[in-house]
N, C-alpha and C positions, 0 to 999 in steps of 0.2 A: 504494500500500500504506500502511496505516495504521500507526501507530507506537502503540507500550504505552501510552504519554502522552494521543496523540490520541483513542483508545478511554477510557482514563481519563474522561477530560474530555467525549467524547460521554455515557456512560454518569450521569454525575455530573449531567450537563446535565439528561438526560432524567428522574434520578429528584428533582432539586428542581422540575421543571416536575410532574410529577406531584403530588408532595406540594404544592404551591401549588394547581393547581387542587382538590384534595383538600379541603384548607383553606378555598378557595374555596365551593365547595358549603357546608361545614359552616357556612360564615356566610351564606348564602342561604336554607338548609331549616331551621335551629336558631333557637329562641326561645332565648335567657340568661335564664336566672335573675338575674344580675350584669353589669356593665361588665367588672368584673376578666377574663372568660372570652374575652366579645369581646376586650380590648385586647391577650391572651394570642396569640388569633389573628395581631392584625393583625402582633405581632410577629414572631409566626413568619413570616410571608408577607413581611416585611421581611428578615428573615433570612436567608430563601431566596433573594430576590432580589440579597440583597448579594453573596450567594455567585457568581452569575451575572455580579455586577460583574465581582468578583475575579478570576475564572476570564478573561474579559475582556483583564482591563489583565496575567493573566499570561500569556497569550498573544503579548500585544502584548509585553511584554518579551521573550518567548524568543525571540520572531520577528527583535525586532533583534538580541540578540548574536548570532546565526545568521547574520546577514548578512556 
């Protein structure tokens, strides 16, 4: 059985994995006008992924005080 947290954190997961590939596409099929738009992207996809860090190393924390 899954816990509120674990669902959290599934849910969370799946919608920065979405919004990256999202982003993704839009720097594949979009010409810029600008650098500014792309560099805008790449940070968001940075972003995203840090989040995924995050979620990560806090996992890994809760896991040990749990022990």
């Amino acid at each position: 059985m899954q816990t509120q947290q674990s669902l959290f954190e599934l849910e969370l997961r799946k919608l920065a994995a979405s919004e990256i590939e999202r982003m993704k596409d839009a720097l594949a099929f979009n010409n810029f006008s600008d650098v500014g738009q792309f560099k805008y992207l790449m940070g968001v996809i940075a972003g995203l992924k840090a989040i995924e860090d995050f979620l990560d190393v806090a996992r890994e924390k809760s896991e040990q005080r749990n022990r």
